[in-house]
LUMROBA-700251 format. One line per field, with one value per atom (N, C-alpha, C): residue number from 1; x, y, z; atom name; residue in three letters. Coordinates in pm, whole numbers. Atoms other than C-alpha are relative to their C-alpha. Layout:
BEGIN
pos	NUM:... $
px	X:... $
py	Y:... $
pz	Z:... $
site	CA:... $
code	Ala:... $
This chain:
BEGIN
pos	1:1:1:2:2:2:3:3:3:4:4:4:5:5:5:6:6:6:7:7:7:8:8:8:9:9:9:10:10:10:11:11:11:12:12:12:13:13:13:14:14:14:15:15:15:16:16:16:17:17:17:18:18:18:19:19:19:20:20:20:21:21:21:22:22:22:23:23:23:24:24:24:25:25:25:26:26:26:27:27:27:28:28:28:29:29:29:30:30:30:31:31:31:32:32:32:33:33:33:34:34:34:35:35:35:36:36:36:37:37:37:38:38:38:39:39:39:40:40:40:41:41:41:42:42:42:43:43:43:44:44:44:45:45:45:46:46:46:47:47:47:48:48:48:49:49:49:50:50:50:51:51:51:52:52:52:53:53:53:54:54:54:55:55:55:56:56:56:57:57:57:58:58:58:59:59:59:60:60:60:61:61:61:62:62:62:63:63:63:64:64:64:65:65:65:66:66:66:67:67:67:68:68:68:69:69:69:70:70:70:71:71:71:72:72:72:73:73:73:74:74:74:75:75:75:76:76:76:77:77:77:78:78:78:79:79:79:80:80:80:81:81:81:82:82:82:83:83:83:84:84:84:85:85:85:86:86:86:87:87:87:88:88:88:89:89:89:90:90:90:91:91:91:92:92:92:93:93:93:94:94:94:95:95:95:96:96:96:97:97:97:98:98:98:99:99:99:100:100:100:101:101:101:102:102:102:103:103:103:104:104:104:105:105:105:106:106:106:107:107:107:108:108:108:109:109:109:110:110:110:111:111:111:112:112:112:113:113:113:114:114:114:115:115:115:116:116:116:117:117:117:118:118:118:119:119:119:120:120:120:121:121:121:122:122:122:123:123:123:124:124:124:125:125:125:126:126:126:127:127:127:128:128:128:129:129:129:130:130:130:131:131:131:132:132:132:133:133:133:134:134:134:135:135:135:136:136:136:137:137:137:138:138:138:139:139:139:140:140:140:141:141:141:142:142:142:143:143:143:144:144:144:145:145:145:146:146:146:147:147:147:148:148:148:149:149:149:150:150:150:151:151:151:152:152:152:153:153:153:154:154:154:155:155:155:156:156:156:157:157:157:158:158:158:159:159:159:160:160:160:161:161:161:162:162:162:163:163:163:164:164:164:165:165:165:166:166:166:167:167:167:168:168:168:169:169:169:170:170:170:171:171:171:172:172:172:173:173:173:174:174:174:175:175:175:176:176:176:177:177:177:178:178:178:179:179:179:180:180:180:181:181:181:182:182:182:183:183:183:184:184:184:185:185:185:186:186:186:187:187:187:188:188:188:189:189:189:190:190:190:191:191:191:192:192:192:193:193:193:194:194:194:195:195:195:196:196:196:197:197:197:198:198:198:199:199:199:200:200:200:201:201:201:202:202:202:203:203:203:204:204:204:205:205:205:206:206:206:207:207:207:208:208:208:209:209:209:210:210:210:211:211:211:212:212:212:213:213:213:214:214:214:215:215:215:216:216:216:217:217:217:218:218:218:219:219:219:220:220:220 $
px	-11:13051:71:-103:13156:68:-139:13491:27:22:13397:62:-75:13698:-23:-9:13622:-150:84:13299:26:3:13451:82:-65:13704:-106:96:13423:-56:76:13266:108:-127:13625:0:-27:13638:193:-153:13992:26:-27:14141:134:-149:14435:121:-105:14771:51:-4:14883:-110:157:14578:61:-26:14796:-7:8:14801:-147:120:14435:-82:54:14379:73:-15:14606:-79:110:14408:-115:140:14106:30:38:14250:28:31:14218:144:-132:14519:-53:43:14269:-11:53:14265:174:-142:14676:103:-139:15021:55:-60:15065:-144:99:14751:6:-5:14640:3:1:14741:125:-112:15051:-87:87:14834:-102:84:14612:32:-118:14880:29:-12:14938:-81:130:14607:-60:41:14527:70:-55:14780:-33:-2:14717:-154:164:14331:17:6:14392:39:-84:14642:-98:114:14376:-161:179:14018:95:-23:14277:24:-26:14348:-132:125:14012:-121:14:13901:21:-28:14125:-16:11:14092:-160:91:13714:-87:33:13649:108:-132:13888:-16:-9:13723:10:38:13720:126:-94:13984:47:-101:14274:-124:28:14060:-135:120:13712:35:21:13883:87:-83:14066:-108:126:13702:-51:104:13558:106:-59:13860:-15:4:13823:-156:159:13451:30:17:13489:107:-58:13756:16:31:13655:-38:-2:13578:-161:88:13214:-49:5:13240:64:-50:13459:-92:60:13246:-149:67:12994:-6:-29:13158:-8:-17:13243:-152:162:12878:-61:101:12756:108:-97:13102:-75:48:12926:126:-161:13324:-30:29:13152:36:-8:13141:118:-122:13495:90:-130:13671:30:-57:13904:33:-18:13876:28:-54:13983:-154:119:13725:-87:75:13646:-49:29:13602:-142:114:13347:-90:64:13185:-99:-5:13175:-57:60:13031:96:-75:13335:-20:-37:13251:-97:85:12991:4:-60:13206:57:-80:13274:127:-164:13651:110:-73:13729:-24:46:13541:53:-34:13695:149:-89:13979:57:-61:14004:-10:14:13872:129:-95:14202:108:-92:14412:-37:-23:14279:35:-23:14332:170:-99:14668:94:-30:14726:-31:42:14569:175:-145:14889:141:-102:15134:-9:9:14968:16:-23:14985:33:-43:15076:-122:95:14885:-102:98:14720:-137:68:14525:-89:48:14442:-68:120:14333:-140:118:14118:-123:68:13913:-41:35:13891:-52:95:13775:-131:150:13481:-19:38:13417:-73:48:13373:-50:32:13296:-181:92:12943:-71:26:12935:5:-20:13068:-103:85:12781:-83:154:12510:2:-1:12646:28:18:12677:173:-74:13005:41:-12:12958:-85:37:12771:31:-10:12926:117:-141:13105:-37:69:12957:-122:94:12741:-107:101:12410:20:-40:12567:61:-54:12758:-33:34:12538:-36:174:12221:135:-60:12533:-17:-38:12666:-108:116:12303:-82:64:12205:135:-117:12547:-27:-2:12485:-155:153:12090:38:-71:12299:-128:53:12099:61:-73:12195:-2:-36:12366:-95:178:12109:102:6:12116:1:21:12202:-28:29:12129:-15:45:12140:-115:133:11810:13:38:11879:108:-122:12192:-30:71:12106:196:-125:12343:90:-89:12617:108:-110:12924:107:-45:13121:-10:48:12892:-149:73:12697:-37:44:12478:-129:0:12386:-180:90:12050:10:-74:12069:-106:109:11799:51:-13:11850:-67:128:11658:89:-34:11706:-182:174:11389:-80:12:11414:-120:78:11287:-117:107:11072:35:-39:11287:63:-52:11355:-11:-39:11529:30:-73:11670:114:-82:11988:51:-27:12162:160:-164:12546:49:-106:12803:91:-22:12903:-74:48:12800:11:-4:12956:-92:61:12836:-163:135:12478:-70:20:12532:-27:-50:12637:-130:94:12371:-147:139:12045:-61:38:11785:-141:87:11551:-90:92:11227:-35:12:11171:123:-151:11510:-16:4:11587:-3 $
py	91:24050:69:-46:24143:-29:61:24107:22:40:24110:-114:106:23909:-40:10:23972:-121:75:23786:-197:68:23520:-99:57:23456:-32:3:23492:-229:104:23162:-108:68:22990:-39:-37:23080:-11:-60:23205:94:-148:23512:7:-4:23555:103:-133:23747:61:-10:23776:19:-1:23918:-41:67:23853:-147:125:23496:-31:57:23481:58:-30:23710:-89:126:23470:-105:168:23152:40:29:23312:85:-41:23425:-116:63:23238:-10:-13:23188:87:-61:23382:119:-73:23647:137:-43:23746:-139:84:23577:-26:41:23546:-64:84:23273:-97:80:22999:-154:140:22681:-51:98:22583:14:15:22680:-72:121:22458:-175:105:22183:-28:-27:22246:-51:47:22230:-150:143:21935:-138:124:21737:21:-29:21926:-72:29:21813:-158:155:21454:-57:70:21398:55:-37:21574:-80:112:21356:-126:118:21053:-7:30:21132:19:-1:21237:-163:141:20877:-106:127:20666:1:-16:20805:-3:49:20803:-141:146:20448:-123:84:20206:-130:124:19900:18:0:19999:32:52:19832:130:-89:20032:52:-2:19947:81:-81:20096:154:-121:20393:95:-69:20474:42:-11:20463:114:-88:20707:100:-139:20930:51:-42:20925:69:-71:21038:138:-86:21307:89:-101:21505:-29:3:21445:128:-135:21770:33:-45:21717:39:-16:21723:118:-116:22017:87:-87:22216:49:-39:22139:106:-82:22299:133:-121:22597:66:-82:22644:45:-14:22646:157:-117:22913:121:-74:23090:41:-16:23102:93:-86:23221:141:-139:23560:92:-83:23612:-38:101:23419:178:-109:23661:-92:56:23587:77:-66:23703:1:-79:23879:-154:127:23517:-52:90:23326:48:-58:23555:-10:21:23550:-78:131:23213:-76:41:23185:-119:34:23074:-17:-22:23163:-79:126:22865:-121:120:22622:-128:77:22328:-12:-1:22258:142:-130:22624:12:-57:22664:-157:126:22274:47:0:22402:123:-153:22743:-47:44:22580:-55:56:22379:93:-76:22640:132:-72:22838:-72:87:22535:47:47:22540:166:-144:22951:-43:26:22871:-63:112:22605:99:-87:22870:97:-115:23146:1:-17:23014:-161:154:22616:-101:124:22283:-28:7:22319:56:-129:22600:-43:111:22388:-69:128:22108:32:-13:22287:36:-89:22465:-107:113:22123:-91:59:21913:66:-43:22166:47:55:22133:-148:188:21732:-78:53:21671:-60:-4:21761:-123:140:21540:-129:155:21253:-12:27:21266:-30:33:21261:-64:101:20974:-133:187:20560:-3:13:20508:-162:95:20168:-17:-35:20295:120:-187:20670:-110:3:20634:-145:91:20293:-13:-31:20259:-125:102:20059:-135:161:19761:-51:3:19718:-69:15:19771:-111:130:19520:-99:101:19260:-1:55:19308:-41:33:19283:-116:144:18969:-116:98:18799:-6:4:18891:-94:105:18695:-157:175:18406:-2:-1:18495:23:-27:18459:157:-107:18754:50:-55:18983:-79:11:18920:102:-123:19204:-52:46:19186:147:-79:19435:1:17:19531:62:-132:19839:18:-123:20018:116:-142:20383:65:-92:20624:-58:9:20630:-91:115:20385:82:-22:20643:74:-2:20767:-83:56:20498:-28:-55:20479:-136:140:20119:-13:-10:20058:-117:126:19755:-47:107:19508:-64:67:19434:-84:154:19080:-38:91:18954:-43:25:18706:-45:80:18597:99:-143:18934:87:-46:19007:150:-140:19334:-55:-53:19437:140:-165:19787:15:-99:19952:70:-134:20196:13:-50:20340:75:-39:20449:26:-26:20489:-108:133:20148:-67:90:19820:29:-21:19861:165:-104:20216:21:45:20093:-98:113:19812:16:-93:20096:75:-137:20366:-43:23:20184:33:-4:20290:-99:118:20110:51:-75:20261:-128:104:19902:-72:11:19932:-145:164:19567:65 $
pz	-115:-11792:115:-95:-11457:51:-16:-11315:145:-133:-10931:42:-47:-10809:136:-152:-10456:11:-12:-10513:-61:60:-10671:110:-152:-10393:120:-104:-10158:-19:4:-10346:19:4:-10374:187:-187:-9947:-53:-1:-10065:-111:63:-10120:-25:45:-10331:107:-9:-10196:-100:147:-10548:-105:149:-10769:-117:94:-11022:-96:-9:-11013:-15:48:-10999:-168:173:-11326:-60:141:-11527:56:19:-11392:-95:64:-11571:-133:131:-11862:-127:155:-12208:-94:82:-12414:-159:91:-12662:9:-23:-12477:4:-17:-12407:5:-38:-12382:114:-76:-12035:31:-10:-12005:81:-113:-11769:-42:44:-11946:50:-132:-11688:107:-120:-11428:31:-46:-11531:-6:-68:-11535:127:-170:-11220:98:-55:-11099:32:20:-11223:50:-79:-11052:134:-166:-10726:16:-33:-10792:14:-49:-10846:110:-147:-10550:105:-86:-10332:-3:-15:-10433:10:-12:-10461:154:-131:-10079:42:-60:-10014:1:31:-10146:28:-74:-9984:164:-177:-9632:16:-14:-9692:-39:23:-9841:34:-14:-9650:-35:39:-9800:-168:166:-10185:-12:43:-10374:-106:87:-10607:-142:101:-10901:-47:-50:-10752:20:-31:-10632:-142:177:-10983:-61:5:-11106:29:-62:-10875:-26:67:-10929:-155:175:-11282:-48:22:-11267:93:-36:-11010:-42:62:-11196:-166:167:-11544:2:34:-11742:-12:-42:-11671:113:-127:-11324:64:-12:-11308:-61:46:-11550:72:-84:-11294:148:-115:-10994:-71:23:-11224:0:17:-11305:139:-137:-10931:40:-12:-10922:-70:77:-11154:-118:92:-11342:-101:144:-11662:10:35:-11585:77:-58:-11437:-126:139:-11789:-6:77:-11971:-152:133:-12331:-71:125:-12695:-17:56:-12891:-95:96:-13126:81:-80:-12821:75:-31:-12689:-81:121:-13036:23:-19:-12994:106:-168:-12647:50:-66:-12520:175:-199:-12148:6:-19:-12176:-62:54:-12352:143:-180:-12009:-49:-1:-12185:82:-49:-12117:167:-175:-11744:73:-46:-11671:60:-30:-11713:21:-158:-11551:141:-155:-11249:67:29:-11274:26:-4:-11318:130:-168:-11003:125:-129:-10771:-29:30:-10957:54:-93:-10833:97:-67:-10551:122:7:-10497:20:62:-10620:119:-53:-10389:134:-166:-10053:12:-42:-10096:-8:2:-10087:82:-77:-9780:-37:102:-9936:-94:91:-10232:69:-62:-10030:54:-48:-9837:-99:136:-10155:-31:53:-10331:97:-52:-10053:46:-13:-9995:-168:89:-10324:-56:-7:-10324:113:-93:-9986:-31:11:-10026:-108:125:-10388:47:-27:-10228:111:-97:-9944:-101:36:-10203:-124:149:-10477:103:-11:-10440:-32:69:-10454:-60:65:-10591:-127:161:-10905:-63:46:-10958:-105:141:-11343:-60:47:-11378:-117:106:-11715:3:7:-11735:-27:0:-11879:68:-108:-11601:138:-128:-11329:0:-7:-11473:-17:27:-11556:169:-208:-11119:20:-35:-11063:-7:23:-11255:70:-88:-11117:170:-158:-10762:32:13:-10811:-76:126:-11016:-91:133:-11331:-82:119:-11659:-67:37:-11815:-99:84:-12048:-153:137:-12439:-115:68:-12679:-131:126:-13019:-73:72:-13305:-82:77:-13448:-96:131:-13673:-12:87:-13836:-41:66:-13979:22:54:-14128:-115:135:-14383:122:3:-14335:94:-109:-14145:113:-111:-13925:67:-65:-13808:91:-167:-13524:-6:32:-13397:77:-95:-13215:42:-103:-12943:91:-84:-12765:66:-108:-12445:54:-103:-12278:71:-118:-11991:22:6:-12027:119:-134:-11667:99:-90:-11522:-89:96:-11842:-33:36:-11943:-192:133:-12288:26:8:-12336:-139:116:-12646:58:11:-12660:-153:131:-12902:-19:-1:-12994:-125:112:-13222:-65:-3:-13176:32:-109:-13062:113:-148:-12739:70:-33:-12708:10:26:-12809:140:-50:-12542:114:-77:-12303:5:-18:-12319:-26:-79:-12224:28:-72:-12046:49:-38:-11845:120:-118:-11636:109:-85:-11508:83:-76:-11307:116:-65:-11130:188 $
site	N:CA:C:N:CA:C:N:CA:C:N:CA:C:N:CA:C:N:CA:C:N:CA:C:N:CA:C:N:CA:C:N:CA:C:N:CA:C:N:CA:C:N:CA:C:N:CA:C:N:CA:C:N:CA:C:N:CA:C:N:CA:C:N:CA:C:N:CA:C:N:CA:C:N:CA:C:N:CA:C:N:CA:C:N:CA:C:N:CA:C:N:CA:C:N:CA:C:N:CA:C:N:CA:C:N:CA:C:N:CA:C:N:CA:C:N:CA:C:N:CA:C:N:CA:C:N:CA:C:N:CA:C:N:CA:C:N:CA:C:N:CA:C:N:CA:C:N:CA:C:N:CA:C:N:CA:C:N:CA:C:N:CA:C:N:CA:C:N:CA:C:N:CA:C:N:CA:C:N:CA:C:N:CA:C:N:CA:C:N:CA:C:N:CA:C:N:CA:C:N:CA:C:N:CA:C:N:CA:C:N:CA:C:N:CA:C:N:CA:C:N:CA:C:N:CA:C:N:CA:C:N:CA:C:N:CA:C:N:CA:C:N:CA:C:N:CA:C:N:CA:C:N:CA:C:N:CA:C:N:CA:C:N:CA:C:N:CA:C:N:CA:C:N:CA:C:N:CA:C:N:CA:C:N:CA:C:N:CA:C:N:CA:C:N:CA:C:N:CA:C:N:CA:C:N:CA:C:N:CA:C:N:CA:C:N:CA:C:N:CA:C:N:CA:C:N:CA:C:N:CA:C:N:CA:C:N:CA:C:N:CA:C:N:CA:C:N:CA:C:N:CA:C:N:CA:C:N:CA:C:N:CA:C:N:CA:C:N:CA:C:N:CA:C:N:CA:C:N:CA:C:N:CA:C:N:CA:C:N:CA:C:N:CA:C:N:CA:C:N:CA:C:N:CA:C:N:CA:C:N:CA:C:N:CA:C:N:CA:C:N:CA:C:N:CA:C:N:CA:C:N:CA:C:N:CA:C:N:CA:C:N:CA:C:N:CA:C:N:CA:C:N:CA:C:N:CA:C:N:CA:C:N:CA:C:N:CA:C:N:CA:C:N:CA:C:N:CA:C:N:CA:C:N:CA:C:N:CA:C:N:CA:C:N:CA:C:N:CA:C:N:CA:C:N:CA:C:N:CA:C:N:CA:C:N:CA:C:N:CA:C:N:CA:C:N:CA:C:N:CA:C:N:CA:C:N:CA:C:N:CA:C:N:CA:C:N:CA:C:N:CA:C:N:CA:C:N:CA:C:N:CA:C:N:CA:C:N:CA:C:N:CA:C:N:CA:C:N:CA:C:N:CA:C:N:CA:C:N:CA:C:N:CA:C:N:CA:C:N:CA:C:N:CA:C:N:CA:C:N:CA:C:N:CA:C:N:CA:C:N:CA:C:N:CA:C:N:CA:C:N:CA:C:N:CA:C:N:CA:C:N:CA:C:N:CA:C:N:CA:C:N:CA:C:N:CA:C:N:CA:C:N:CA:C:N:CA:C:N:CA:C:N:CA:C:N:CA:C:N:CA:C:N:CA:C:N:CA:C:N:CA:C:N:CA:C:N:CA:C:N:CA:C:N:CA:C:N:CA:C:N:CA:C:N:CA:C:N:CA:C:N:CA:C:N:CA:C:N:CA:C:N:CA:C:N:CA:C:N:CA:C:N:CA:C:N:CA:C:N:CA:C:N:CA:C:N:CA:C:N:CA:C:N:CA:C:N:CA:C $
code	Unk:Unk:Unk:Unk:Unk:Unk:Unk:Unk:Unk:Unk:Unk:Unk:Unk:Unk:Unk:Unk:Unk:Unk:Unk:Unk:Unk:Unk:Unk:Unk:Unk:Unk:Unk:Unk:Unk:Unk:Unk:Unk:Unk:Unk:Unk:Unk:Unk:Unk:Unk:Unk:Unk:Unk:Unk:Unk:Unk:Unk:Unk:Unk:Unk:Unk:Unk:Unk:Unk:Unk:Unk:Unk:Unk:Unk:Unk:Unk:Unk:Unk:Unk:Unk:Unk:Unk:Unk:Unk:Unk:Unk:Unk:Unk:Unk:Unk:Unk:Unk:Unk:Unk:Unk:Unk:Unk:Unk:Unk:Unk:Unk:Unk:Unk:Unk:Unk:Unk:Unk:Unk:Unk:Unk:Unk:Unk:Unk:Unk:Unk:Unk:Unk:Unk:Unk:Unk:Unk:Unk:Unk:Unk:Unk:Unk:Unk:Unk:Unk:Unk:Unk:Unk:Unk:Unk:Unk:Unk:Unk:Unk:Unk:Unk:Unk:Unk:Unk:Unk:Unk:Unk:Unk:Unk:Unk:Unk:Unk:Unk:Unk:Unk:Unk:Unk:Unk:Unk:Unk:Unk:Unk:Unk:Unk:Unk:Unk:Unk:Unk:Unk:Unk:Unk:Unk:Unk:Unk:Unk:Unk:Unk:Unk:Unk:Unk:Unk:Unk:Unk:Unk:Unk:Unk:Unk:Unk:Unk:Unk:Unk:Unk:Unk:Unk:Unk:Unk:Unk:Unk:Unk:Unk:Unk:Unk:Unk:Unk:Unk:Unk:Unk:Unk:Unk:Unk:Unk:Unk:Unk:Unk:Unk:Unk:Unk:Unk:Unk:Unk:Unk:Unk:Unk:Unk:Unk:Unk:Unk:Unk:Unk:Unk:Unk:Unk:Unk:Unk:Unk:Unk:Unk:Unk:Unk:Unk:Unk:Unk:Unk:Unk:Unk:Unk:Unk:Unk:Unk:Unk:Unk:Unk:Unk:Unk:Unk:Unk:Unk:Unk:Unk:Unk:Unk:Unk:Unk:Unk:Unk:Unk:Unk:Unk:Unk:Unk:Unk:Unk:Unk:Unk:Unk:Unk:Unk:Unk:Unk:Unk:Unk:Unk:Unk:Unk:Unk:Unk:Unk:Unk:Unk:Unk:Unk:Unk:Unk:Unk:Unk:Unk:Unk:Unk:Unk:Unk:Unk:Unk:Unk:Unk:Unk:Unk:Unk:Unk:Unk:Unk:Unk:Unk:Unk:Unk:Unk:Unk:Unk:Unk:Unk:Unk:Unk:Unk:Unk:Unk:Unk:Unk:Unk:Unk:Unk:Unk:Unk:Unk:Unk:Unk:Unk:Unk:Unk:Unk:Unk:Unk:Unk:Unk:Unk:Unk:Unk:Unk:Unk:Unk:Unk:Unk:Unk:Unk:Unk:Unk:Unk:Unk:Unk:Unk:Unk:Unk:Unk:Unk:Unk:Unk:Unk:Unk:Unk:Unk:Unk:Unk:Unk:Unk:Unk:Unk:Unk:Unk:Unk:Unk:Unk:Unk:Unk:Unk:Unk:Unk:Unk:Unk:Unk:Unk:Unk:Unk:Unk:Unk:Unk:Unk:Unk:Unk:Unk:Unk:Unk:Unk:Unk:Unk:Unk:Unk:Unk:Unk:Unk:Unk:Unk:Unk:Unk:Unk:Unk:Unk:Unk:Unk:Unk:Unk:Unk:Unk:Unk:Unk:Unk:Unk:Unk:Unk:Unk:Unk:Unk:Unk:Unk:Unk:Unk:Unk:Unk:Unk:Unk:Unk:Unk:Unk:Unk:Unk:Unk:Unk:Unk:Unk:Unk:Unk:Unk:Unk:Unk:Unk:Unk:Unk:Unk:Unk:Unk:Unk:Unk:Unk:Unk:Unk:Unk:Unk:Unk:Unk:Unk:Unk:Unk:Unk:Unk:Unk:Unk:Unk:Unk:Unk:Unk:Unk:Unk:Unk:Unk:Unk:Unk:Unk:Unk:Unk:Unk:Unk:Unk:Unk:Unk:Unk:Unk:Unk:Unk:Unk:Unk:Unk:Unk:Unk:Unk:Unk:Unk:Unk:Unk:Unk:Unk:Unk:Unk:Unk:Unk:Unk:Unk:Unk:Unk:Unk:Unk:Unk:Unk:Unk:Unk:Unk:Unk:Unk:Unk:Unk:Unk:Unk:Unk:Unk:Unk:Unk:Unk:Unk:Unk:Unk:Unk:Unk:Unk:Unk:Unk:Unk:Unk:Unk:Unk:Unk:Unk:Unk:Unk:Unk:Unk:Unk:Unk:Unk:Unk:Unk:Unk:Unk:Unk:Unk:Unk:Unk:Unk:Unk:Unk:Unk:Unk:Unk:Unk:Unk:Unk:Unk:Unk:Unk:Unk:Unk:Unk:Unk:Unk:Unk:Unk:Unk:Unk:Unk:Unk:Unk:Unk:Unk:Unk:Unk:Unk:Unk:Unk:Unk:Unk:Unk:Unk:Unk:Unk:Unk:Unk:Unk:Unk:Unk:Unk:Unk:Unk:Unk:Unk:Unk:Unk:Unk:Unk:Unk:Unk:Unk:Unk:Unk:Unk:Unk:Unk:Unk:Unk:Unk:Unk:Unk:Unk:Unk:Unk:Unk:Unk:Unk:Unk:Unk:Unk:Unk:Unk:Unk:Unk:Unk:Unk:Unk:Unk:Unk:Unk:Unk:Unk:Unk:Unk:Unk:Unk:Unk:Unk:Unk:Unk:Unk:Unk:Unk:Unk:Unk:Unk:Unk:Unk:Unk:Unk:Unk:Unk:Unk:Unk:Unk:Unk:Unk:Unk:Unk:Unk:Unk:Unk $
């Protein structure tokens, strides 16, 4: 893998003063003992207080409870593992020899949370401003091209707001099937709403998770 930092900064649009600081953000606690797991402590608070300001100064009518929501989706560890991928991150990691094995440098826990720990150098290397700027061109763009009154929201959810906002009665679940052994069971789930003539299926690990993971091509 190559270790083209200058290209990496290039994609960041910041360039360390301290190279140091940016080789531990990307190394692995598998890889040496001076590793990037405070840095990505770090990070991770500098990331939340940054989309939670980016959030409230761009949605001034969406309530505490809406914008907890939308923070909690855009720095989850799928949403980070997404930025890293467009970073290309993978091929700057510093890992131990198992982890490589292992295809570590395409695990999202690991590239979630290097990303994390470079905001969190980043922070360290020249201050918050610094940070901020990096992370809001990171999310700016995301938040132009999502809903933010369905981002993190799950199907049962929406079709419930949806039949409440038409004053229709709420859908009807019902278990049809069970499968598997006793402690890994996996539920399957019939959705009606007979008003609009939909029946769906999903499927989970639970009821609720069954009740949850829907889909529906005849979208209301």
């Amino acid at each position: 893998m190559t270790k083209n930092l200058q290209l990496l900064q290039t994609r960041l649009g910041y360039t360390f003063q301290d190279g140091a600081l940016l080789q531990q953000a990307l190394t692995h606690r598998s890889h040496s003992s001076l590793h990037n797991e405070r840095l990505e402590f770090l990070g991770d608070s500098v990331l939340n207080c940054v989309v939670a300001s980016i959030l409230y100064e761009r949605y001034g009518a969406v309530d505490e409870g809406d914008l907890s929501r939308l923070r909690a989706n855009l720095v989850k560890q799928q949403a980070l593992f997404e930025i890293a991928q467009k970073l290309d991150l993978s091929q700057f990691l510093r890992l131990g020899e198992g982890e490589l094995k292992s295809g570590g440098f395409r695990r999202p826990s690991i590239l979630a949370d290097t990303l994390e720990a470079l905001l969190g150098a980043i922070f360290l290397d020249a201050g918050f401003d610094a940070a901020r700027d990096v992370i809001r061109a990171f999310y700016i763009p995301i938040l132009d091209s999502v809903d933010p009154s369905t981002l993190g929201k799950d199907a049962k959810t929406l079709l419930q707001e949806f039949l409440q906002s038409k004053k229709l009665p709420l859908p009807q679940y019902n278990v049809v099937a069970t499968l598997g052994a006793a402690h890994s069971q996996e539920f399957e789930i019939e959705c009606l709403v007979p008003k609009l003539g939909i029946q769906v299926f999903g499927s989970g690990g639970s009821r609720r998770a069954g009740e949850q993971g829907w889909h529906c091509s005849s979208s209301p």
